[in-house]
C-alpha positions in Angstrom: 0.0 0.0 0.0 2.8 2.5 0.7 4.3 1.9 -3.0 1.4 4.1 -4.6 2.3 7.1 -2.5 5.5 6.7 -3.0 4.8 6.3 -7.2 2.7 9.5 -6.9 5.2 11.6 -4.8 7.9 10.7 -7.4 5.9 11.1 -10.4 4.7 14.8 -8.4 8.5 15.7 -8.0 9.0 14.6 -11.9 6.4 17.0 -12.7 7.3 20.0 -10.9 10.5 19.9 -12.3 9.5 19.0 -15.8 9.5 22.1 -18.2 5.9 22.5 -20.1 7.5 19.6 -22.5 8.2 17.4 -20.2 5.0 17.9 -18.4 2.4 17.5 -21.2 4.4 14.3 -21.8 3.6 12.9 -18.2 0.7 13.8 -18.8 0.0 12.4 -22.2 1.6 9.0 -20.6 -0.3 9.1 -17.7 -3.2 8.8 -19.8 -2.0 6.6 -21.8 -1.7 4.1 -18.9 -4.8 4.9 -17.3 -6.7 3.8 -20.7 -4.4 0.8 -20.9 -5.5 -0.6 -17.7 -9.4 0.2 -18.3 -9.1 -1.7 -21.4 -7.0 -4.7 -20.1 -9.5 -4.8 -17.0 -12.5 -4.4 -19.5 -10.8 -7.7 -21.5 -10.0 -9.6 -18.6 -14.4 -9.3 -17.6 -15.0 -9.9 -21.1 -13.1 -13.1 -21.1 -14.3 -14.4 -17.6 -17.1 -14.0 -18.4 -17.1 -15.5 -22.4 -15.1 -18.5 -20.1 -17.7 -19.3 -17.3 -20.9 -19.1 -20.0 -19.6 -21.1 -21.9 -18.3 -23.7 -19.0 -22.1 -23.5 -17.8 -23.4 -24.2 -22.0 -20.9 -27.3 -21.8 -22.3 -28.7 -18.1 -25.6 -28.6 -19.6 -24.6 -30.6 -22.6 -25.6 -34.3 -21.2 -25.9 -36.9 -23.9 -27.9 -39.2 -22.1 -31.0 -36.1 -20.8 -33.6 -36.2 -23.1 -35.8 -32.8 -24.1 -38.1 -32.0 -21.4 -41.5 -33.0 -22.1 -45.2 -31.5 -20.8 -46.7 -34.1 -18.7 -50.0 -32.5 -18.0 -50.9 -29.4 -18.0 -53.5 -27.5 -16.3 -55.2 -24.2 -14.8 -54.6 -23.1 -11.8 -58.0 -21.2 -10.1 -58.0 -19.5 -7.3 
């Protein structure tokens, strides 16, 4: 937990002592990053969850269950 301060304070000291260059490129990589992550945290959802539906579609895929079939049917009055 005490590594992100510590990346932030450096990052902080990097900026204030970054000319305007310098500091729209921190900037512009900071960015970058952030998007990278939301992306690779959006794929990593995507694929759990593509993984476990289609687990679930193979456990339901018994050869020897038939199609279910209506026994009776009826109305329920109340």
């Amino acid at each position: 937990m005490s590594e992100v301060p510590d990346q932030f304070e450096r990052w902080a000291t990097r900026f204030e002592e970054a000319g305007l260059t310098g500091k729209a490129m921190l900037l512009g990589g900071t960015a970058v990053r952030f998007t990278a992550r939301l992306i690779d945290g959006a794929l990593d959802r995507a694929a759990a969850t593509v993984a476990e539906a289609e687990e679930v579609f193979k456990r339901e895929l018994d050869p020897n269950m038939e199609d279910a079939k209506i026994l009776d049917e009826w109305d329920e009055r109340r």
